[in-house]
mmCIF file as Biopython writes it, N, C-alpha, C and O atoms, coordinates in Angstrom:
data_model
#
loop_
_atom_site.group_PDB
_atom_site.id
_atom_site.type_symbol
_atom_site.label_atom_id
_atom_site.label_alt_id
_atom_site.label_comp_id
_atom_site.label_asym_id
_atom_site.label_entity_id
_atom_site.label_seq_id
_atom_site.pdbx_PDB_ins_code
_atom_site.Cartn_x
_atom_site.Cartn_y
_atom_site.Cartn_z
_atom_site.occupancy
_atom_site.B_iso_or_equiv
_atom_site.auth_seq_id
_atom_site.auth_asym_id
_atom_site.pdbx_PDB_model_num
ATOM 1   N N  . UNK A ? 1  ? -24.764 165.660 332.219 1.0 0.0 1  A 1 
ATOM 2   C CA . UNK A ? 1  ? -23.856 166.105 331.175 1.0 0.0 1  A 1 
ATOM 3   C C  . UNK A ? 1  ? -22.477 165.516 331.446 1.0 0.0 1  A 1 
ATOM 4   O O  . UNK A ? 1  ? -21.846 165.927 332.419 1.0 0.0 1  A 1 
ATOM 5   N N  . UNK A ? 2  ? -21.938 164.522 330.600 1.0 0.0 2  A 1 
ATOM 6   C CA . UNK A ? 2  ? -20.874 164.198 330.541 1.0 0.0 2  A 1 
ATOM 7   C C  . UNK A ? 2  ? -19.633 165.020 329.638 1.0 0.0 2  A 1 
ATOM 8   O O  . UNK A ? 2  ? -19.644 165.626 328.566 1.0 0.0 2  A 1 
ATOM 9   N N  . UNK A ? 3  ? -18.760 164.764 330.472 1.0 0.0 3  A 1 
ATOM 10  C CA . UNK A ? 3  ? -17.078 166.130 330.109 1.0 0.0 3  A 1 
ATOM 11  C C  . UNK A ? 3  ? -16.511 165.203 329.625 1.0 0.0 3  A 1 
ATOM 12  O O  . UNK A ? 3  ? -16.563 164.135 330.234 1.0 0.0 3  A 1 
ATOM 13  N N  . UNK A ? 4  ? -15.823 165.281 328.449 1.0 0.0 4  A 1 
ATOM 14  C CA . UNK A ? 4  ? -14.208 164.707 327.792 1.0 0.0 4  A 1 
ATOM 15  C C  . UNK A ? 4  ? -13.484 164.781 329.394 1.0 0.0 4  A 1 
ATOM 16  O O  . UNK A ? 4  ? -13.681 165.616 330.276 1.0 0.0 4  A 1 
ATOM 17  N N  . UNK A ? 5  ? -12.724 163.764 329.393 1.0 0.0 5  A 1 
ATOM 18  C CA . UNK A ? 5  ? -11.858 163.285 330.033 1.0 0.0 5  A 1 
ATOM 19  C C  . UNK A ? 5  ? -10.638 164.779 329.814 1.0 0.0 5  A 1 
ATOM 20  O O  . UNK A ? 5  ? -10.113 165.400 330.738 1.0 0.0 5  A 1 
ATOM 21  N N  . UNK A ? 6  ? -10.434 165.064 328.152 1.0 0.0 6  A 1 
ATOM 22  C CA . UNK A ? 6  ? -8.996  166.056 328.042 1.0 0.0 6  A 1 
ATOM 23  C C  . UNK A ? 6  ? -10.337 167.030 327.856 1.0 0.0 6  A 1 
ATOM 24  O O  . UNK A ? 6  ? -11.560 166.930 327.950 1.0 0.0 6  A 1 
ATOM 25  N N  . UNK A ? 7  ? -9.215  168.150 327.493 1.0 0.0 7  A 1 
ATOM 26  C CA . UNK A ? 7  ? -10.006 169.336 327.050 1.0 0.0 7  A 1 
ATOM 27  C C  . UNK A ? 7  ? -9.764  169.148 325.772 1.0 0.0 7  A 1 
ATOM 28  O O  . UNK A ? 7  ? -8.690  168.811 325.274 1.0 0.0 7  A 1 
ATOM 29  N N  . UNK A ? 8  ? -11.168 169.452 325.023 1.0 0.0 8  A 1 
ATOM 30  C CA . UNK A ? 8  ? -10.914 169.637 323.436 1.0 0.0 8  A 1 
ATOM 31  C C  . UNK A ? 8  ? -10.407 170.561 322.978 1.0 0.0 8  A 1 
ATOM 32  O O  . UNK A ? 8  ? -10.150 171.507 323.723 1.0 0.0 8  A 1 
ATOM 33  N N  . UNK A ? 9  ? -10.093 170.621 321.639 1.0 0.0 9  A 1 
ATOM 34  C CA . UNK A ? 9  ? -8.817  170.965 320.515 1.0 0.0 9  A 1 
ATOM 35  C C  . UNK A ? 9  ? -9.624  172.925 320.683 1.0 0.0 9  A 1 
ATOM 36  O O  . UNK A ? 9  ? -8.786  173.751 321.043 1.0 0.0 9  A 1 
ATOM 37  N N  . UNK A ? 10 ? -11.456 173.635 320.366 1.0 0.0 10 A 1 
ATOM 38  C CA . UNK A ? 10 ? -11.374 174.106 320.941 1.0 0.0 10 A 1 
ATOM 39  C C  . UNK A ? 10 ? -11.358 174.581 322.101 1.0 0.0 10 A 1 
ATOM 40  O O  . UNK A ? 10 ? -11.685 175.759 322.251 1.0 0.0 10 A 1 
ATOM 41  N N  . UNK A ? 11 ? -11.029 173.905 323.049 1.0 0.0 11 A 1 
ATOM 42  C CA . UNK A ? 11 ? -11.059 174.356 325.016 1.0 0.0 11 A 1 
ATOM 43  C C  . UNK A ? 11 ? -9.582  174.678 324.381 1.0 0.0 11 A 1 
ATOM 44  O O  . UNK A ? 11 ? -9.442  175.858 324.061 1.0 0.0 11 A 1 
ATOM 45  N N  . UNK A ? 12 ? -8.572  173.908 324.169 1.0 0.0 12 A 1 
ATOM 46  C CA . UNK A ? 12 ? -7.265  174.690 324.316 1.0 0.0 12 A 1 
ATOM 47  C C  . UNK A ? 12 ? -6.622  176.076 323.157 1.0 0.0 12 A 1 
ATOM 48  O O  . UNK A ? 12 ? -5.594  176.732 322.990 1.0 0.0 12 A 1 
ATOM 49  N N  . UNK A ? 13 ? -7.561  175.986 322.761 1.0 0.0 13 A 1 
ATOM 50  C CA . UNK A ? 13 ? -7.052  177.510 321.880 1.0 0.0 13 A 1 
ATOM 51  C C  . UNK A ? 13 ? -7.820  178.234 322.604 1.0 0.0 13 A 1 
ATOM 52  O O  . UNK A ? 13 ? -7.368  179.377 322.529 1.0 0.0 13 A 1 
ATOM 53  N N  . UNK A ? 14 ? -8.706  178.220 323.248 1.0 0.0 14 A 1 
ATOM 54  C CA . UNK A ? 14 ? -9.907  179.633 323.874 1.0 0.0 14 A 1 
ATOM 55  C C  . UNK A ? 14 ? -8.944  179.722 325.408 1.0 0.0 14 A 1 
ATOM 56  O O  . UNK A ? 14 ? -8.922  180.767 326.059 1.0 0.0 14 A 1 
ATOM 57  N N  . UNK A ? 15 ? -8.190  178.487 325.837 1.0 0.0 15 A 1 
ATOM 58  C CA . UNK A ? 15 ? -7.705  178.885 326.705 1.0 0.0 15 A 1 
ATOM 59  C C  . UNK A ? 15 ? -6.287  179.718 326.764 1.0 0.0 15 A 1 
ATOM 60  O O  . UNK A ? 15 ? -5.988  180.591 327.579 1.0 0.0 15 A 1 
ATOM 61  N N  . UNK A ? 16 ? -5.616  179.285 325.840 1.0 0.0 16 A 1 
ATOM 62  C CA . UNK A ? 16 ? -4.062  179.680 325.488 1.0 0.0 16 A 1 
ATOM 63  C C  . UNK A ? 16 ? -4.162  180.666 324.466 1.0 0.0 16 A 1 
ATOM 64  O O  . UNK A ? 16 ? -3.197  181.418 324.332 1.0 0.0 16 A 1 
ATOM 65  N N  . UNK A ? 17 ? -5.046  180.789 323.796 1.0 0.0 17 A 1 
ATOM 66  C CA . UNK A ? 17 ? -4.879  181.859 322.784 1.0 0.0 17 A 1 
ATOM 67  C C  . UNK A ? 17 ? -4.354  181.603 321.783 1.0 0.0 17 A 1 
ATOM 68  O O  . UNK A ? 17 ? -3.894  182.596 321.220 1.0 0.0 17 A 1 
ATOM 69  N N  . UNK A ? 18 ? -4.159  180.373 321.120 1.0 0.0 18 A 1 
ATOM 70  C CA . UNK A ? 18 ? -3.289  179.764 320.480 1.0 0.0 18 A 1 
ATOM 71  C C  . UNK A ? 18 ? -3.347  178.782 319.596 1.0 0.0 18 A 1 
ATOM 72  O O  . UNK A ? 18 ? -4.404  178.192 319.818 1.0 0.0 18 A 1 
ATOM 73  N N  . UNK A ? 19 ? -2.745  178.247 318.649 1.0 0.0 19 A 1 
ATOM 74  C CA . UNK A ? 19 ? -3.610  177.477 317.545 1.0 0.0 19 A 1 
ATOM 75  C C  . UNK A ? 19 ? -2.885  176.150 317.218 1.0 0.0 19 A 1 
ATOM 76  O O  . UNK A ? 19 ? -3.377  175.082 316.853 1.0 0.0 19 A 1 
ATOM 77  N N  . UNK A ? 20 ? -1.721  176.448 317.417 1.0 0.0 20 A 1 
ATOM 78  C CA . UNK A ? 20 ? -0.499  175.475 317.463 1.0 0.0 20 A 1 
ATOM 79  C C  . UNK A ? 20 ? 0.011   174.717 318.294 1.0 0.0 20 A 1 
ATOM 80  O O  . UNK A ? 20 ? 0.574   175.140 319.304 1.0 0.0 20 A 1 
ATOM 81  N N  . UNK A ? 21 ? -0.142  173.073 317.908 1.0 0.0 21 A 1 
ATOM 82  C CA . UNK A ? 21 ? 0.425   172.250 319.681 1.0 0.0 21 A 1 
ATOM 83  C C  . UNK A ? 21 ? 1.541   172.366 319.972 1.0 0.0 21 A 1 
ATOM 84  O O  . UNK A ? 21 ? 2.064   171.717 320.877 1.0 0.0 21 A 1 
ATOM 85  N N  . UNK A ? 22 ? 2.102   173.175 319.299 1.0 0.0 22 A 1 
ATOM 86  C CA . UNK A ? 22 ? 4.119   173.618 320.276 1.0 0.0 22 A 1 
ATOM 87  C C  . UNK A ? 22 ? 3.531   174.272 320.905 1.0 0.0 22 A 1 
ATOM 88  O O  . UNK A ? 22 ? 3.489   173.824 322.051 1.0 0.0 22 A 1 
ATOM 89  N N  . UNK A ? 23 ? 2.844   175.434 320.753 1.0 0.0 23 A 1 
ATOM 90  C CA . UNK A ? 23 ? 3.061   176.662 321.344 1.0 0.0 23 A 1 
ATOM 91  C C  . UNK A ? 23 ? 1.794   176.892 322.154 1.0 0.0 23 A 1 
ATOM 92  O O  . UNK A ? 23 ? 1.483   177.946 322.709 1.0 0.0 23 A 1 
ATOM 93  N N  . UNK A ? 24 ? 0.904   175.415 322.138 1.0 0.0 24 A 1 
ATOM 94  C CA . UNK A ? 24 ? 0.081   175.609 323.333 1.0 0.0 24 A 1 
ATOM 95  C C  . UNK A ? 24 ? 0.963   174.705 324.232 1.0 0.0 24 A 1 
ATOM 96  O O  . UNK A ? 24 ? 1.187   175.007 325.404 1.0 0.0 24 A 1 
ATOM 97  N N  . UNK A ? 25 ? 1.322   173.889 323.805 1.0 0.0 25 A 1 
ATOM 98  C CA . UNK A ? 25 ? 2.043   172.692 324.609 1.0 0.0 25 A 1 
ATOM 99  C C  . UNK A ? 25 ? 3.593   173.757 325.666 1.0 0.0 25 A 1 
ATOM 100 O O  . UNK A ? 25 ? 4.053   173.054 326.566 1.0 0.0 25 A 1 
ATOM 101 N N  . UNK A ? 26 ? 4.192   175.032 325.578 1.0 0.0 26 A 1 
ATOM 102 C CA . UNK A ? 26 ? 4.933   175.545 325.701 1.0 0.0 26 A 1 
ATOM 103 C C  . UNK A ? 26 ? 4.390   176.854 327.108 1.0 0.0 26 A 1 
ATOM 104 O O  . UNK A ? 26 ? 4.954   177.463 328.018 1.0 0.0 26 A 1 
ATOM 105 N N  . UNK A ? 27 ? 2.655   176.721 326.405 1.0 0.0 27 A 1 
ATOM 106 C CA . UNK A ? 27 ? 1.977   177.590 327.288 1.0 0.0 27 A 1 
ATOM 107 C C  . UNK A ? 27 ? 1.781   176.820 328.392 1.0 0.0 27 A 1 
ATOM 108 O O  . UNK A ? 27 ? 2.233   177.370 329.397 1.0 0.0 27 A 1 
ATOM 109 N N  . UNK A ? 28 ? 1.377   175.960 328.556 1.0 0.0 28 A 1 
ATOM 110 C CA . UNK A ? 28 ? 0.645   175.167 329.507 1.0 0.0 28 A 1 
ATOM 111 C C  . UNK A ? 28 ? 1.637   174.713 330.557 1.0 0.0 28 A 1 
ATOM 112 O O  . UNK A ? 28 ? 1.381   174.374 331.712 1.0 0.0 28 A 1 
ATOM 113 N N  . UNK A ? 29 ? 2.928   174.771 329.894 1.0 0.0 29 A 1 
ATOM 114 C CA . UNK A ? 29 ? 4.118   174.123 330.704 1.0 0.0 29 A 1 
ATOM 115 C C  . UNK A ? 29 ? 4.364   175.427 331.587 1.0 0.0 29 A 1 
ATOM 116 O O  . UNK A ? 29 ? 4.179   175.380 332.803 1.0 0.0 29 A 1 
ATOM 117 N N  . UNK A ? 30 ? 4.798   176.626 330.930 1.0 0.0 30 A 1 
ATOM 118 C CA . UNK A ? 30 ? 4.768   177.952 331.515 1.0 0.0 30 A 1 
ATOM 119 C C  . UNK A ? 30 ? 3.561   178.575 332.804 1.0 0.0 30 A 1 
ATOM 120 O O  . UNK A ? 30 ? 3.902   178.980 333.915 1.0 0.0 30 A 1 
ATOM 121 N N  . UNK A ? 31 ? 2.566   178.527 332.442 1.0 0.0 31 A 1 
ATOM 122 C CA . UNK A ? 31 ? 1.504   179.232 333.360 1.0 0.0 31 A 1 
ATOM 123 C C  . UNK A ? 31 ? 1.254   178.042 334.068 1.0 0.0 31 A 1 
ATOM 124 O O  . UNK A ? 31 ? 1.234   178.384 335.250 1.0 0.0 31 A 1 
ATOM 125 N N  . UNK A ? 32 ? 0.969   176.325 333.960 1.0 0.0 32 A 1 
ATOM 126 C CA . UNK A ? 32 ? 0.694   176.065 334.904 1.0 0.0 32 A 1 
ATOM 127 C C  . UNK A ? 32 ? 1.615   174.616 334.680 1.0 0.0 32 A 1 
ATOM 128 O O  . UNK A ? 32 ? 1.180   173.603 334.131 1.0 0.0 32 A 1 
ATOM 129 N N  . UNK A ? 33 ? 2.535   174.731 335.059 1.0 0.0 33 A 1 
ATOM 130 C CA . UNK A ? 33 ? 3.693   173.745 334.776 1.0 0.0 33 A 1 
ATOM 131 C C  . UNK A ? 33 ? 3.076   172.520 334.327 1.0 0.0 33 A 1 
ATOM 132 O O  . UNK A ? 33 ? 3.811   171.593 334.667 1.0 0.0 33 A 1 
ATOM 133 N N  . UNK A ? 34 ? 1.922   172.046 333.634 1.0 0.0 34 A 1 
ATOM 134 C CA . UNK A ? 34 ? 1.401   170.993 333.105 1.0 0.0 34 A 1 
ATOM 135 C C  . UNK A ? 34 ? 2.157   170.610 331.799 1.0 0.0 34 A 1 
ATOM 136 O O  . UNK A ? 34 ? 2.274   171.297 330.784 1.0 0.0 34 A 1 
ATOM 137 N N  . UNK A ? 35 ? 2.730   169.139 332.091 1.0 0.0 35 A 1 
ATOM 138 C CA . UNK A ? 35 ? 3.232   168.576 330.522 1.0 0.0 35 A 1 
ATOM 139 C C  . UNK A ? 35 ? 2.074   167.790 329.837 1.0 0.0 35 A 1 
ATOM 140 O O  . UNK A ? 35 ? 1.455   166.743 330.028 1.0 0.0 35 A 1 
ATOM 141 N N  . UNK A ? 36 ? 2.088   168.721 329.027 1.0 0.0 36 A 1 
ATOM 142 C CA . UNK A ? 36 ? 1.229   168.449 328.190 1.0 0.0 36 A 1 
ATOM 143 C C  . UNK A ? 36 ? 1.592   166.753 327.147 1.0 0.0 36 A 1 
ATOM 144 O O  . UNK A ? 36 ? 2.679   166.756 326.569 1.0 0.0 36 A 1 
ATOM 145 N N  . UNK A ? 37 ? 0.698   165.452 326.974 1.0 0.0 37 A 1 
ATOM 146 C CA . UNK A ? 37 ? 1.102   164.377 326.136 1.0 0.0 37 A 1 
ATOM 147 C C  . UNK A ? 37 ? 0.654   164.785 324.911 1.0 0.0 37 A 1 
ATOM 148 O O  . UNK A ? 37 ? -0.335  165.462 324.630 1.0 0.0 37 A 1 
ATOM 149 N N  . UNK A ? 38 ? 1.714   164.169 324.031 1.0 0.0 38 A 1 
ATOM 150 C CA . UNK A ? 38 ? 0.848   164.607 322.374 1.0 0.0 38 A 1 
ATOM 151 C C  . UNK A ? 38 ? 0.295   163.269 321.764 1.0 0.0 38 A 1 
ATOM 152 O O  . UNK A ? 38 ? 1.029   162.296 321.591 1.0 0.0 38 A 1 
ATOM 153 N N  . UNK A ? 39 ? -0.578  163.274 321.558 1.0 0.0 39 A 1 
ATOM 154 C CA . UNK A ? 39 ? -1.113  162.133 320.387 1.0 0.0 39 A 1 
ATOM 155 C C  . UNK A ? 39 ? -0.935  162.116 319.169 1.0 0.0 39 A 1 
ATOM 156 O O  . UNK A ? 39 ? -0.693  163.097 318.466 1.0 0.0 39 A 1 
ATOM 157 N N  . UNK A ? 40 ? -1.039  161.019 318.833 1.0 0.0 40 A 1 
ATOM 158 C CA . UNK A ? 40 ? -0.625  160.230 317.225 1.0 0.0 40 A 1 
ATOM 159 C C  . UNK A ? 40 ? -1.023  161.361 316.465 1.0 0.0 40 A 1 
ATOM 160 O O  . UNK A ? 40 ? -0.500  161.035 315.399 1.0 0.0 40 A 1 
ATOM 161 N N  . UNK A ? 41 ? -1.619  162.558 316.211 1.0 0.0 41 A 1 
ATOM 162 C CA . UNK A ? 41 ? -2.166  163.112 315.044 1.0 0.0 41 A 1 
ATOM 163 C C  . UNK A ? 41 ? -1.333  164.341 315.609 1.0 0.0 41 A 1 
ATOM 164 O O  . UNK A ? 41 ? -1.878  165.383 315.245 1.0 0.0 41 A 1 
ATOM 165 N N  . UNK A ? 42 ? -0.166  164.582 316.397 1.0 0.0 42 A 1 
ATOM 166 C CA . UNK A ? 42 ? 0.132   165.909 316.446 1.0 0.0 42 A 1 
ATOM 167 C C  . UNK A ? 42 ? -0.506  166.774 318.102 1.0 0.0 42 A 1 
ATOM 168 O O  . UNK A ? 42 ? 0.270   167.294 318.903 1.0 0.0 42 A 1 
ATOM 169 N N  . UNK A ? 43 ? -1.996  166.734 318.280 1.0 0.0 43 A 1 
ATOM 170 C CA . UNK A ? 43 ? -2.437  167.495 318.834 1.0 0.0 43 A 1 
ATOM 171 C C  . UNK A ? 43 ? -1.791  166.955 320.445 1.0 0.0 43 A 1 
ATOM 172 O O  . UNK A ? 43 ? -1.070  166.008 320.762 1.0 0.0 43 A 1 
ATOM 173 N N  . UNK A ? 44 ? -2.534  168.216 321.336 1.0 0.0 44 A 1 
ATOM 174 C CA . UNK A ? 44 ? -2.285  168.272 322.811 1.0 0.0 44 A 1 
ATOM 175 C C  . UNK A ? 44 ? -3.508  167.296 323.351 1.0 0.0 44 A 1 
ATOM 176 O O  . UNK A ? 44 ? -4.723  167.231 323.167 1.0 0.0 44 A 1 
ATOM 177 N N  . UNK A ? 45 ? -2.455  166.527 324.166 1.0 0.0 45 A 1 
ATOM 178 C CA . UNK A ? 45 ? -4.046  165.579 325.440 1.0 0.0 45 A 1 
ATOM 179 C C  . UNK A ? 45 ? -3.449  166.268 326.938 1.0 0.0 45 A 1 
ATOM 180 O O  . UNK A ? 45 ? -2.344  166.136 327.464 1.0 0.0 45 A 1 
ATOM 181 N N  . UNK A ? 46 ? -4.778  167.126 327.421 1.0 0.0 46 A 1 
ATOM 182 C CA . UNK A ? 46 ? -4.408  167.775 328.685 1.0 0.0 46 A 1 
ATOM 183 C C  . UNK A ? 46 ? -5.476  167.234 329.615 1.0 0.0 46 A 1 
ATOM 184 O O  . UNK A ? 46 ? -6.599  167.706 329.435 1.0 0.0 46 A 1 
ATOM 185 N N  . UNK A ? 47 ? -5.322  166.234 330.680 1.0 0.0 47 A 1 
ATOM 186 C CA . UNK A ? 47 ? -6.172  165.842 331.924 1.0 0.0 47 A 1 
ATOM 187 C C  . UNK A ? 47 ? -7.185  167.152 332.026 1.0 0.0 47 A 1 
ATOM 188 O O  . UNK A ? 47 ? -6.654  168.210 332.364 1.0 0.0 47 A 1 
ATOM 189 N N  . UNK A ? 48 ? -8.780  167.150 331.722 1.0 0.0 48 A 1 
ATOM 190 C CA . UNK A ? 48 ? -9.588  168.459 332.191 1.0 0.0 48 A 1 
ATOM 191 C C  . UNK A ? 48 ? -9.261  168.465 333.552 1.0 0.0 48 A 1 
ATOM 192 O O  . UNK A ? 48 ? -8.600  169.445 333.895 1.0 0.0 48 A 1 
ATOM 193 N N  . UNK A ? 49 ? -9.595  167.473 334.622 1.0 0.0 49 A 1 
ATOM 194 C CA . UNK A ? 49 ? -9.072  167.927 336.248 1.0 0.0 49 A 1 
ATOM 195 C C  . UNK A ? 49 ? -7.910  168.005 336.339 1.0 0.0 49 A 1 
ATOM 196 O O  . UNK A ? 49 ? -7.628  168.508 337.427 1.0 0.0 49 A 1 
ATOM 197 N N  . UNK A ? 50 ? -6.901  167.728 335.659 1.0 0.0 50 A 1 
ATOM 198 C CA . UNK A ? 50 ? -5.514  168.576 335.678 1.0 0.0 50 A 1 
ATOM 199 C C  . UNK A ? 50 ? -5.877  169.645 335.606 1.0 0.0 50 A 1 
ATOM 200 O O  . UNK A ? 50 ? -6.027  170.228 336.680 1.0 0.0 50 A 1 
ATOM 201 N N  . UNK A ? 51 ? -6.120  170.238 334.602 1.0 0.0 51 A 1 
ATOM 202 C CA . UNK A ? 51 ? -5.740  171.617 334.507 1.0 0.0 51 A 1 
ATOM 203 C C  . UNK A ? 51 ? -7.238  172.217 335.604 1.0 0.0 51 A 1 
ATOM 204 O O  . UNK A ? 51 ? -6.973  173.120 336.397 1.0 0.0 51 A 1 
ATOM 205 N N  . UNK A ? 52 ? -8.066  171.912 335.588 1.0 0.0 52 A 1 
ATOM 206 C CA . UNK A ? 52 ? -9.068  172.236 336.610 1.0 0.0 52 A 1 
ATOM 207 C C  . UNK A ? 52 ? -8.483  172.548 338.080 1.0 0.0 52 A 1 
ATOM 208 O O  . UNK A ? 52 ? -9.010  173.383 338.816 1.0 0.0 52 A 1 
ATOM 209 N N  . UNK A ? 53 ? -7.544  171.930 338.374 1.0 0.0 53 A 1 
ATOM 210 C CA . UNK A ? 53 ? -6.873  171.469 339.528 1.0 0.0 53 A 1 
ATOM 211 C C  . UNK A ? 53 ? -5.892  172.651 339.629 1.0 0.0 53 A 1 
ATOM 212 O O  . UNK A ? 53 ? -5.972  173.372 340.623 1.0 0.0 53 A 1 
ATOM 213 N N  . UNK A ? 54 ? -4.918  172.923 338.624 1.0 0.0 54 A 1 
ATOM 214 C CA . UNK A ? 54 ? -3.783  173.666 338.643 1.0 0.0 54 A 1 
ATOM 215 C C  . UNK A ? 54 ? -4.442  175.095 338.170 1.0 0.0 54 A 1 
ATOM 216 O O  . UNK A ? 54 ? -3.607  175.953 338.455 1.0 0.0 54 A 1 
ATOM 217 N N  . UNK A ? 55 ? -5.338  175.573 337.699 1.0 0.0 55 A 1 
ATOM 218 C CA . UNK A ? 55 ? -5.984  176.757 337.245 1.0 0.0 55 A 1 
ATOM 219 C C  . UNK A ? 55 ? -6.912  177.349 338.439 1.0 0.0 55 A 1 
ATOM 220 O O  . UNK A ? 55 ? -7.361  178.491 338.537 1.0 0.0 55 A 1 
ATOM 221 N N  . UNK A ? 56 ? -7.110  175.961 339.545 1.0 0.0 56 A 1 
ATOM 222 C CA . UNK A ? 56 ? -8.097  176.534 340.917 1.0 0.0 56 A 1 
ATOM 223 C C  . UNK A ? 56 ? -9.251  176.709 340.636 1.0 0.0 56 A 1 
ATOM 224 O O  . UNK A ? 56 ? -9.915  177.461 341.349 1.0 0.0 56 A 1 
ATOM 225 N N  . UNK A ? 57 ? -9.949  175.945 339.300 1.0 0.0 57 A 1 
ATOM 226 C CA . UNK A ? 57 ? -11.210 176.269 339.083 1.0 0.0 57 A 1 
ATOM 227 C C  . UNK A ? 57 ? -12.204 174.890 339.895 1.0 0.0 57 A 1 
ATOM 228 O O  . UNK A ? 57 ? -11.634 173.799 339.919 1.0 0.0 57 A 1 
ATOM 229 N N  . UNK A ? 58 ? -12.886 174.926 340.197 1.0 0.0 58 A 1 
ATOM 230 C CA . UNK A ? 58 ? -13.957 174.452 340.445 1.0 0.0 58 A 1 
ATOM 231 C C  . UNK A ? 58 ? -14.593 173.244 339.844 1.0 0.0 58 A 1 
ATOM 232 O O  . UNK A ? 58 ? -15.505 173.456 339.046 1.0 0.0 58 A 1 
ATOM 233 N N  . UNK A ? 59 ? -14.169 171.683 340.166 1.0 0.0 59 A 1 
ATOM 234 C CA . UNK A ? 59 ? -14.880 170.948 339.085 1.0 0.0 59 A 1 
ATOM 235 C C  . UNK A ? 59 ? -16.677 170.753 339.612 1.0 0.0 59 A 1 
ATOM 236 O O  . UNK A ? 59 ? -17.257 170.715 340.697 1.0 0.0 59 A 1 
ATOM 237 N N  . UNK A ? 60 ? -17.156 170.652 337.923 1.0 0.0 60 A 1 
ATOM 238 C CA . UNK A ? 60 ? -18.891 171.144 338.458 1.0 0.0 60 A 1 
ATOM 239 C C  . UNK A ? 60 ? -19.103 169.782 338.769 1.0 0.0 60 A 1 
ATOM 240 O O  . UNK A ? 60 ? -18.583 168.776 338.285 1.0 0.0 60 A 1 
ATOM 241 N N  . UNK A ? 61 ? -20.371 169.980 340.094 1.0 0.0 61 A 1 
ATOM 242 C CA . UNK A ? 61 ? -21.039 168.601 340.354 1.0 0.0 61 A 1 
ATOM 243 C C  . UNK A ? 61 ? -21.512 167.315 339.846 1.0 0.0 61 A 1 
ATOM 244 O O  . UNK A ? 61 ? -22.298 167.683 338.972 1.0 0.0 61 A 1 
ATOM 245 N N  . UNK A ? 62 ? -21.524 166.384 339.844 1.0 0.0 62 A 1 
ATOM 246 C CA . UNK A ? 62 ? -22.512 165.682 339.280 1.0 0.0 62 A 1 
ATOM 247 C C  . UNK A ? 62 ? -23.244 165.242 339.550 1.0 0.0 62 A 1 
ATOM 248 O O  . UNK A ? 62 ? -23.331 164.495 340.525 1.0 0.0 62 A 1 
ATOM 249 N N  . UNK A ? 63 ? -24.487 165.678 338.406 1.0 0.0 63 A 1 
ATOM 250 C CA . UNK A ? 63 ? -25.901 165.984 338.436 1.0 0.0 63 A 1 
ATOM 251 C C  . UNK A ? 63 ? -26.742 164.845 338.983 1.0 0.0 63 A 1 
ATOM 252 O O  . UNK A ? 63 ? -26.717 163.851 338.258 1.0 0.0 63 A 1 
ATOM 253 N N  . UNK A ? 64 ? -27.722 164.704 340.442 1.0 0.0 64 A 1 
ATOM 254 C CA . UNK A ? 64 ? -27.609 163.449 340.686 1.0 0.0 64 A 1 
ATOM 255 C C  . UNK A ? 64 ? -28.865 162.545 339.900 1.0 0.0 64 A 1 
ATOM 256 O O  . UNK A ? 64 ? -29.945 163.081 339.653 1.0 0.0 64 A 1 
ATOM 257 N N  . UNK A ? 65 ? -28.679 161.621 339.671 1.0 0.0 65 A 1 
ATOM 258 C CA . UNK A ? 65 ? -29.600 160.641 338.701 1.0 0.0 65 A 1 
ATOM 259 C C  . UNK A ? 65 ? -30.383 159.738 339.656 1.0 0.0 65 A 1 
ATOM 260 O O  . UNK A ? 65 ? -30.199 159.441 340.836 1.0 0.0 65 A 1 
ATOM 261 N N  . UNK A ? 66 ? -31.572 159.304 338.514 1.0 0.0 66 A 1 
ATOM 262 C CA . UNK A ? 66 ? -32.895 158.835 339.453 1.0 0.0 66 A 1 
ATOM 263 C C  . UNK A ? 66 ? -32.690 157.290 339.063 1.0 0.0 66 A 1 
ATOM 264 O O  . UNK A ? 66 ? -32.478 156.768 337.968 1.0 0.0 66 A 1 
ATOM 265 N N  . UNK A ? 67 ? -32.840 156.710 340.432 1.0 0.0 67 A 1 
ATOM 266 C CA . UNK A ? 67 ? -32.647 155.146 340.150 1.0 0.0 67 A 1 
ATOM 267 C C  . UNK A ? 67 ? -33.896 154.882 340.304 1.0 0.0 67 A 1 
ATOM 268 O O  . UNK A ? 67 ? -34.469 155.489 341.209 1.0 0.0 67 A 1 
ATOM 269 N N  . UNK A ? 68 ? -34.458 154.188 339.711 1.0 0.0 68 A 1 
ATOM 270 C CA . UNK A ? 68 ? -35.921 153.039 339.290 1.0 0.0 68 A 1 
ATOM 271 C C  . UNK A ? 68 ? -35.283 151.561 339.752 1.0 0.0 68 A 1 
ATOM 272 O O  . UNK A ? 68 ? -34.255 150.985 339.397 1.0 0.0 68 A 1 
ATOM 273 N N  . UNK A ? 69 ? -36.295 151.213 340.659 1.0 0.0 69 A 1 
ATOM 274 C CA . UNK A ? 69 ? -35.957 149.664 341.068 1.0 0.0 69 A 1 
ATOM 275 C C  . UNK A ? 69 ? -36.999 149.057 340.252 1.0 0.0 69 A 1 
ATOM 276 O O  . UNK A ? 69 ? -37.888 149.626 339.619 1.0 0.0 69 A 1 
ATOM 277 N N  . UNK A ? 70 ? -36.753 147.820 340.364 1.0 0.0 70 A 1 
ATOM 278 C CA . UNK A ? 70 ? -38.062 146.719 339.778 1.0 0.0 70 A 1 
ATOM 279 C C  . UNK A ? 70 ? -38.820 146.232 340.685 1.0 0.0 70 A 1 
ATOM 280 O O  . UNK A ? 70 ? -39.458 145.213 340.418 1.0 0.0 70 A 1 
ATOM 281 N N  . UNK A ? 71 ? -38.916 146.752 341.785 1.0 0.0 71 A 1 
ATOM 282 C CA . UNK A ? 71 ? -39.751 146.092 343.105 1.0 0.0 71 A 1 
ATOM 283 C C  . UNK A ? 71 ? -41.181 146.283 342.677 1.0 0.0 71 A 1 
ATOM 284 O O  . UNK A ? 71 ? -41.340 147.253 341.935 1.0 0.0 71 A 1 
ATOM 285 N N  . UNK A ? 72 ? -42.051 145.723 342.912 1.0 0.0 72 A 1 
ATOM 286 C CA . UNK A ? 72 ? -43.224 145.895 342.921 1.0 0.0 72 A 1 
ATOM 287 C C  . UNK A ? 72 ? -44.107 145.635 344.346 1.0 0.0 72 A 1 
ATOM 288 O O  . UNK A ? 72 ? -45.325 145.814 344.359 1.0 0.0 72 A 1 
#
């Protein structure tokens, strides 16, 4: 299972409570001093292991994959 690089548009309202990129962008600076970048359309781009990092959560493993050689 591959993760977005940011957290998506909903990851940051379920996290902040919040619907608006001021006022998530205002949260994020507050609880975990992360500056938040904004992109061309308005919205918030937040690093997921940023905030993974600054929230103390746990990034999940990755899942290990089966290599096939061509040896015969």
């Amino acid at each position: 299972m591959n993760e977005p690089i940011t957290l998506t548009r909903e990851e940051l309202e379920d996290i902040t409570g919040l619907k608006q990129a001021a006022a998530q962008e205002r949260w994020f600076r507050l609880h975990y001093g992360i500056q938040a970048e904004r992109r061309a359309d308005g919205s918030l781009s937040v690093p997921r292991r940023l905030y993974y990092q600054k929230a103390g959560i746990q990034q999940p493993k990755a899942e290990p994959q089966l290599r096939f050689s061509n040896a015969s």
